[in-house]
C-alpha positions as CSV (number, residue, x, y, z in Angstrom):
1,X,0.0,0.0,0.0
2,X,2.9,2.3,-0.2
3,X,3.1,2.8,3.6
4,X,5.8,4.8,5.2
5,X,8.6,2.4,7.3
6,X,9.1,3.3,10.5
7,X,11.9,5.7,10.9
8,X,11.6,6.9,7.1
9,X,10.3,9.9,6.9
10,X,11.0,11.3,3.9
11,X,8.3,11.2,1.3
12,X,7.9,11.9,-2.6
13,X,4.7,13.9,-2.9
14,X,2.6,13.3,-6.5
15,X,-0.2,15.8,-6.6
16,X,-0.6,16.2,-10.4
17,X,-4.0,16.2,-11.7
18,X,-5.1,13.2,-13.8
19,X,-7.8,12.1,-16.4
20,X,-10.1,9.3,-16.1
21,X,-12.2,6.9,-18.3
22,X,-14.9,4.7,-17.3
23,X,-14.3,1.5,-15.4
24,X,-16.2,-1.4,-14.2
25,X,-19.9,-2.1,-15.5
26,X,-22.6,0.1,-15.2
27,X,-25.4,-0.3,-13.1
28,X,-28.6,-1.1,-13.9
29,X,-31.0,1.0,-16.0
30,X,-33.3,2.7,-13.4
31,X,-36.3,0.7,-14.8
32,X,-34.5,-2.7,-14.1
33,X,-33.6,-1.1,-10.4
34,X,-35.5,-3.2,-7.7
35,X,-37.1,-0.7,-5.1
36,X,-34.9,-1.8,-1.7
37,X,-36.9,-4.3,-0.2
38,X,-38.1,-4.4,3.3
39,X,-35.5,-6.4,5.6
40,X,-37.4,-9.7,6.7
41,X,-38.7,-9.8,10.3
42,X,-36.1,-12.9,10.8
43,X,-33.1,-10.5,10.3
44,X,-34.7,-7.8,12.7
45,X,-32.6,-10.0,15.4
46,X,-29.7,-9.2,13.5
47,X,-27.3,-6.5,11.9
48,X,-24.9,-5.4,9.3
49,X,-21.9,-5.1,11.6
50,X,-19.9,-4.8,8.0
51,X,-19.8,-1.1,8.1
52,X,-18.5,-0.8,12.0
53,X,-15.9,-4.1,11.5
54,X,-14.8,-3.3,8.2
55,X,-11.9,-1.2,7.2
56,X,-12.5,-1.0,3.6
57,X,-13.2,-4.5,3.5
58,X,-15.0,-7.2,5.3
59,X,-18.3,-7.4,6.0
60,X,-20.0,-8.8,9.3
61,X,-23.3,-10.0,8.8
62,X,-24.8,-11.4,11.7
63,X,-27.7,-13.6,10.3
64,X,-29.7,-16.7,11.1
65,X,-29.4,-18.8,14.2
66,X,-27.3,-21.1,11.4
67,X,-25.2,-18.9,9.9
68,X,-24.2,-16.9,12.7
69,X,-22.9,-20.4,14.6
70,X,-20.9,-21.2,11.1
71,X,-19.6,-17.3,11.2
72,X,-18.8,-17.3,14.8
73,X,-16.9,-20.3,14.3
74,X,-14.6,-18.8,11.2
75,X,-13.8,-15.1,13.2
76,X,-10.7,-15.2,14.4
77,X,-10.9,-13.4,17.9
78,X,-7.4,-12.8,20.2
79,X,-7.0,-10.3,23.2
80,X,-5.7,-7.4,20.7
81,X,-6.2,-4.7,24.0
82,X,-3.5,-6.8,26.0
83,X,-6.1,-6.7,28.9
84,X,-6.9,-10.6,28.7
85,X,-10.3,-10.0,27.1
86,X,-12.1,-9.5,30.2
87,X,-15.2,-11.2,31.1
88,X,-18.2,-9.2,29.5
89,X,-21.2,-7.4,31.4
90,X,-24.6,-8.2,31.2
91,X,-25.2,-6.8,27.7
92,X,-23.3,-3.4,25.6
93,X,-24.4,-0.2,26.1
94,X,-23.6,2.8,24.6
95,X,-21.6,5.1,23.7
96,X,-19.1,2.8,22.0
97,X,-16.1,3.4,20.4
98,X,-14.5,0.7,18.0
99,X,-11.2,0.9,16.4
100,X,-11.0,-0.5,13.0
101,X,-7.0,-1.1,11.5
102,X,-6.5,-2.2,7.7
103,X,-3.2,-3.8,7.0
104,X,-1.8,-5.8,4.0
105,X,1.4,-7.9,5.1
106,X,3.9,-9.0,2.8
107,X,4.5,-12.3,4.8
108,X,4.5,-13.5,8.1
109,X,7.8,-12.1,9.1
110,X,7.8,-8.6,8.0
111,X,6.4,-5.9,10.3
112,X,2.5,-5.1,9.6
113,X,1.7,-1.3,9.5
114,X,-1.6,0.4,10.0
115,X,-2.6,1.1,6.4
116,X,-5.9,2.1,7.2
117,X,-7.2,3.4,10.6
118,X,-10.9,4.2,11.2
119,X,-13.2,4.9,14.4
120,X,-16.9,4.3,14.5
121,X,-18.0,6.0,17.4
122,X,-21.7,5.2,18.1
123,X,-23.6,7.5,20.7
124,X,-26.1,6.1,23.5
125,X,-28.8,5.1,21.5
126,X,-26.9,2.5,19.5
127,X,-28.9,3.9,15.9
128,X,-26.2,5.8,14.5
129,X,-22.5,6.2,14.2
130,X,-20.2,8.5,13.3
131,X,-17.0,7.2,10.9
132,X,-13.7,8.9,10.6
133,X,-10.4,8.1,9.7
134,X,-6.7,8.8,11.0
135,X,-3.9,9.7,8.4
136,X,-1.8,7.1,8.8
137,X,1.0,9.7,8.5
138,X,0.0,11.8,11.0
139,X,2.9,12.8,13.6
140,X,2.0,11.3,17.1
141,X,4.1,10.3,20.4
142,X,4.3,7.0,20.3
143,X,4.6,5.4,24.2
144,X,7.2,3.2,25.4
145,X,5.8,-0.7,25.1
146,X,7.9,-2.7,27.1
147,X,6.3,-6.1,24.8
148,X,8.2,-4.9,22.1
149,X,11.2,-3.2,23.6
150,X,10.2,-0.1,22.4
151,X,11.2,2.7,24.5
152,X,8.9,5.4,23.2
153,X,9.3,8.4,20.6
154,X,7.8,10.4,17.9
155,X,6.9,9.1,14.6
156,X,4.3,8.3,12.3
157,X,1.2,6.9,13.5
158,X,1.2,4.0,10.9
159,X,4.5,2.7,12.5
160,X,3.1,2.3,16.0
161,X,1.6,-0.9,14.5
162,X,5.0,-2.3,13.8
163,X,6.8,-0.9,16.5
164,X,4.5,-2.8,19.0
165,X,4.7,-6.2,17.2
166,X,8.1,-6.7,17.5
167,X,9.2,-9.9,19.3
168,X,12.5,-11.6,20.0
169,X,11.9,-14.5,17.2
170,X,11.3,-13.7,13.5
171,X,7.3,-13.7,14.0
172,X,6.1,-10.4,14.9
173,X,3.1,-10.1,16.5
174,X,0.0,-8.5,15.1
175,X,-2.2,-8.3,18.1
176,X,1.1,-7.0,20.3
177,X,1.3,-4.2,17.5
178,X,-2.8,-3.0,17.8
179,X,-2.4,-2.6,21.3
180,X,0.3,-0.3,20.8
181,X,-1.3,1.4,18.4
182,X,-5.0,1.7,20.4
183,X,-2.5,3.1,23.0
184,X,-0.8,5.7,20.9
185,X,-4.4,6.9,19.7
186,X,-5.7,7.0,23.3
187,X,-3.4,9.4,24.1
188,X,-3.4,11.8,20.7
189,X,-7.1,11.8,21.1
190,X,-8.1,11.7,24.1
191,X,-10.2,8.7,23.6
192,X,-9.4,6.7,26.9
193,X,-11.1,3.4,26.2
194,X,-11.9,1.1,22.7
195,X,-14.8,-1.0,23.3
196,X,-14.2,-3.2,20.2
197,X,-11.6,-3.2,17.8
198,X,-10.8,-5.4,14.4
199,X,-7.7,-6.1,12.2
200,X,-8.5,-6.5,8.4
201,X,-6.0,-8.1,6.0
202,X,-6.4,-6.8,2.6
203,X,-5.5,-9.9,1.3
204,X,-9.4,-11.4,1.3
205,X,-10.6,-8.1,0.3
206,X,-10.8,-9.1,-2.9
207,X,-12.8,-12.2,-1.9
208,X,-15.2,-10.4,0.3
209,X,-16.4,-8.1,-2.6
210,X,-16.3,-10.8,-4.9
211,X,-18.5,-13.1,-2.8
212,X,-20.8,-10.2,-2.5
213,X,-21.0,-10.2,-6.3
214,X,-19.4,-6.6,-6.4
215,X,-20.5,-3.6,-5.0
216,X,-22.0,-0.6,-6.6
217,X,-21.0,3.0,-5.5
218,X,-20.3,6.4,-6.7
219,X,-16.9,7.7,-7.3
220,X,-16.8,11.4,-6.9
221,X,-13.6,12.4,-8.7
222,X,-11.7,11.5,-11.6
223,X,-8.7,8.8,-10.5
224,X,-5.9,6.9,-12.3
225,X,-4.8,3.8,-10.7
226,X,-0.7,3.8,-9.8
227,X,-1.0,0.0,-9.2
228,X,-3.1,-2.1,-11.9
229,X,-3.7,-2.2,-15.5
230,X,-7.1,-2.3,-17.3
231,X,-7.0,-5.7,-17.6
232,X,-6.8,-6.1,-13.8
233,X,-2.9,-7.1,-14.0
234,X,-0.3,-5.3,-11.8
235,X,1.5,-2.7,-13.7
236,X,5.2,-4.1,-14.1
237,X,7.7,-2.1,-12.7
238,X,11.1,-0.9,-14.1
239,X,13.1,-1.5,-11.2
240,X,14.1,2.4,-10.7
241,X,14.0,2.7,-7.3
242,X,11.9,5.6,-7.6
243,X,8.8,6.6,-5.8
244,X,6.5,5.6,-8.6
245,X,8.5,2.6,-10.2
246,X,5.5,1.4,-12.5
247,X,4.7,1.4,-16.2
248,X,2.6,0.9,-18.7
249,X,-1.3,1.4,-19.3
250,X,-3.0,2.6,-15.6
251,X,-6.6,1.5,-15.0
252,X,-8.9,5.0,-14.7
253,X,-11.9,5.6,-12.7
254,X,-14.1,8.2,-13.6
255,X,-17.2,10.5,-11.8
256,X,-20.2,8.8,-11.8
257,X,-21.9,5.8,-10.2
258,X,-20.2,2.2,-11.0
259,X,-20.7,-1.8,-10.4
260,X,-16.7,-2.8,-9.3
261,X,-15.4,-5.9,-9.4
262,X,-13.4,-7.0,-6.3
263,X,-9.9,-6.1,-7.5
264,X,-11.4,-2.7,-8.6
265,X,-12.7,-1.9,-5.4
266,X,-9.7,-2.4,-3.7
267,X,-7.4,-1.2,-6.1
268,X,-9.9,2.3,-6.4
269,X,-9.7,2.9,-2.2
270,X,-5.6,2.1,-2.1
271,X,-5.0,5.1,-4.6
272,X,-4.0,8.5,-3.5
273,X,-1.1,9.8,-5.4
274,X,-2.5,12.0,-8.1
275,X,-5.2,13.5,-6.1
276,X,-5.7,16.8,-5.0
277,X,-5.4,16.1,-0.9
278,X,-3.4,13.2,-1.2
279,X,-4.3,11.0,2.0
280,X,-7.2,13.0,2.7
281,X,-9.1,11.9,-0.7
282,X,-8.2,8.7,0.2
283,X,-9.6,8.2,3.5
284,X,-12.9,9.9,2.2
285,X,-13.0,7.2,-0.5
286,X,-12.3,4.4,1.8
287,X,-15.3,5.8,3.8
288,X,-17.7,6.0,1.5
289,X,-17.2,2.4,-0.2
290,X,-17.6,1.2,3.8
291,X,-21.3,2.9,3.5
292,X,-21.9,1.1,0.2
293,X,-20.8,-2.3,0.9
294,X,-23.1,-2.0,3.8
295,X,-25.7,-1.3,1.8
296,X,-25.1,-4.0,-0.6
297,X,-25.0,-6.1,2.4
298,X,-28.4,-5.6,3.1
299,X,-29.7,-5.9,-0.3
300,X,-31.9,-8.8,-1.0
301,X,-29.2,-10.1,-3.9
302,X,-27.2,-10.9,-0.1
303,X,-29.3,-11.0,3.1
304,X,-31.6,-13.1,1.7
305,X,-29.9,-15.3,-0.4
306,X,-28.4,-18.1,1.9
307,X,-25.7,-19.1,-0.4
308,X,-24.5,-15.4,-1.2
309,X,-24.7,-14.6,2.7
310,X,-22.7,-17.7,3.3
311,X,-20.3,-17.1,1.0
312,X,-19.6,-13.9,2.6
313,X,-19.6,-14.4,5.9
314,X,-17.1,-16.8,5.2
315,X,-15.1,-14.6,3.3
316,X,-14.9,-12.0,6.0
317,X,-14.5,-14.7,8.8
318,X,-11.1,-15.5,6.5
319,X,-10.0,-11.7,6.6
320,X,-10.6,-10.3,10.2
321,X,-9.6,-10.4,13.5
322,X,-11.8,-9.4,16.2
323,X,-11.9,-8.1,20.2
324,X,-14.5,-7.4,21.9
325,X,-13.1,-6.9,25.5
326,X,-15.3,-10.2,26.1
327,X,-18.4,-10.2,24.2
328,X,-18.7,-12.0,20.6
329,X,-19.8,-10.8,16.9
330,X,-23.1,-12.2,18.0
331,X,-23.4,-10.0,20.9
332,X,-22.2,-6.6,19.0
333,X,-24.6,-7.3,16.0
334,X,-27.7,-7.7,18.7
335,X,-26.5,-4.7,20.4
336,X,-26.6,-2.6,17.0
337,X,-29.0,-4.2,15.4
338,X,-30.5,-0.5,15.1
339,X,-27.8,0.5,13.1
340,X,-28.3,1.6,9.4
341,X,-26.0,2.4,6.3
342,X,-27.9,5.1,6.4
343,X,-27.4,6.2,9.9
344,X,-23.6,6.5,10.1
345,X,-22.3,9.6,9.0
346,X,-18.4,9.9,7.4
347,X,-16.5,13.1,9.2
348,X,-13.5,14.3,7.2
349,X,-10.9,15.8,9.4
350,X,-8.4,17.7,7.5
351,X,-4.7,18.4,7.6
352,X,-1.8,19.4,6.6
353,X,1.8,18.3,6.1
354,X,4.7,18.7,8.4
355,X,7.9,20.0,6.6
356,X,10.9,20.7,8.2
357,X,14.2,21.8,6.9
358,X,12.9,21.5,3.8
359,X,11.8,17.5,4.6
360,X,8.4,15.7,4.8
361,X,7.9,14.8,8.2
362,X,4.3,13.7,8.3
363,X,0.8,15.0,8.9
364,X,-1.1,17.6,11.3
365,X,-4.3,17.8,11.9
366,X,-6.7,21.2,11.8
367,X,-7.5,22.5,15.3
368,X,-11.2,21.4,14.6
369,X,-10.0,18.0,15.0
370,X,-9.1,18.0,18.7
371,X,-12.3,19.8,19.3
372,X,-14.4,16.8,17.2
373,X,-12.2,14.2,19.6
374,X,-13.6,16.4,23.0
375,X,-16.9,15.7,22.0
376,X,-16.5,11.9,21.3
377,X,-14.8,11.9,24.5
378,X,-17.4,13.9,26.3
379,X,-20.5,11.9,24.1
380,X,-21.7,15.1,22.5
381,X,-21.1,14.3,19.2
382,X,-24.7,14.9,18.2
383,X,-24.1,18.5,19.1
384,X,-20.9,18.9,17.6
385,X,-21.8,17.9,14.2
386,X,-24.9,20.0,14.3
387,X,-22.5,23.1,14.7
388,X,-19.9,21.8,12.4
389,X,-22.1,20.1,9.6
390,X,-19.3,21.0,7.0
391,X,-17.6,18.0,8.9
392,X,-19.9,15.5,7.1
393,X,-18.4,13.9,3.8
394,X,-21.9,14.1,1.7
395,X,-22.5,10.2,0.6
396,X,-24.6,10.0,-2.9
């Protein structure tokens, strides 16, 4: 994904403006559309927990008695706050704050950074949520985690990940590194205490979308892929050792609404050299295809089609890691079974970069931003927003 290693902080910026042509099929004609059906009563005991546990990826679909013991059974959980997964209380109640990490490992002995960080903060009512994501460059103080050896410093917040899962033998440890990281974002924003958290490898991505049967969404600005060609092939590279070592004919996605394909999707929400904000554009795309795999989630073509739904509850089971400080998938998707793709609202918090002595240090975040973490902290969200609607990223 391009990540910064830790203790590398020098970065090669590309901001210039690119073209686009059409990609993926297009959706239906709007007289073939099927009106969204009415969920089934069965499924009113259950939840889309895709677009809380899902970081540009999986999708949790708590379902039938059946398919919730086969997906309970393929989720991976492990104690990823270091606090033993203590025993759980009576039932979850609100607010809740989940933190959701994307990473895409090489193998199993190189370090895993935090390619994609995102916070669903749900207020009291458990019918609505708030989504935002962290640049993964932004400039934090990372503390000193004794697991790992590491004795504490200032760096990029994607590196607390692999600065946490260091261990003496050649494995690093994932689960080490989140708790390090839900450490280091405790402290930067205040936010004492993650209720639920979940690690997402990009590597079933692919399959999760796929299983789904694609997922339609609209792409609001104009982007050339620097990874894959239109044929879905990886670009070769030329072995430069430059920042952008790739060649040939770049894969384009253009304004408008479109069906993608599974390596499109996730080849569309890595990109973000050639955009205007960099990062930023990023994060906002990654945002709004969580909203519209949750939606296809819910669609009849998936929740009630037993063989798509068990397809892809088996796909995401593959791809995720989950902690809920004691309770199960089960018990979050009860718990929110209130909660809508049409209820959680994306918040864009805006930066800028860090340069000194003429070097790319890493990211800073607008003043707003530590006023938007007060309020989660303080559970006045609601109020916030309403003051600061610009805050919203607008979802078509």
């Amino acid at each position: 994904m391009g990540a910064t290693r830790p203790g590398n902080a020098k970065r090669t910026r590309g901001r210039a403006a690119v073209g686009a042509a059409a990609v993926g099929a297009p959706p239906p004609d709007a007289a073939r559309r099927r009106k969204r059906p009415a969920i089934p009563r069965w499924t009113r005991v259950c939840t889309v927990l895709g677009a809380i546990l899902m970081v540009v990826s999986g999708g949790l679909l708590v379902s039938a008695e059946a398919l919730l013991a086969r997906y309970e059974g393929a989720v991976a959980t492990e104690d990823l706050f270091g606090d033993g997964q203590a025993a759980k209380v009576s039932d979850i109640k609100g607010p809740l704050n989940i933190l959701l990490v994307g990473i895409d490992p090489r193998d199993d002995t190189t370090l895993p950074l935090a390619d994609s960080i995102m916070i669903m903060h749900i207020p009291a009512g458990l019918d609505r949520g708030y989504l935002f994501s962290l640049p993964r460059d932004l400039l934090v103080d990372i503390p000193a985690f004794e697991k790992s050896g590491y004795r504490g410093g200032r760096d990029k917040l994607n590196a607390a990940m692999a600065l946490g899962s260091r261990r003496s033998d050649t494995t690093p440890d994932r689960a080490q590194g989140f708790e390090l990281l839900s450490k280091t974002i405790s402290g930067h924003t205040g936010i004492e205490r993650f209720d639920a958290g979940a690690i997402i490898n990009f590597s079933g991505f692919r399959n999760i979308v796929d299983a789904m049967g694609g997922v339609t969404m609209y792409i609001d600005q104009n982007v050339k892929s620097e990874h894959m060609r239109p044929d879905g092939k990886h670009r070769p590279s030329n072995n430069c050792g430059c920042p952008h070592p790739y060649i040939g004919p770049r894969v384009e996605y253009t304004v408008g609404t479109h069906h993608l394909e599974g390596w499109q999707a996730l080849d569309y929400v890595r990109q973000r050299y050639g955009l205007p904000k960099g990062d930023y554009d990023r994060q906002r795309h990654q945002q709004q295809f969580v909203r519209a795999m949750a939606k296809q989630a819910l669609s009849r073509d998936v929740i009630t089609n037993p063989l798509t739904l068990d397809k892809v509850l088996r796909a995401a089971g593959k791809s995720l890691v989950f902690s809920g400080r004691g309770h199960s998938v089960a018990d979050f998707g009860l718990a929110l079974r209130g909660l809508r793709e049409d209820t959680i609202l994306m918040i864009k918090l805006e930066g800028g970069s860090i340069i000194e002595n003429g070097r790319y240090r890493g990211e800073e975040l607008k003043p707003v931003a530590e006023d938007f973490f007060a309020s989660v902290h303080n559970g006045t969200v609601d109020a916030f927003i309403a003051r600061n609607p610009r805050l919203v990223n607008a979802a078509k």
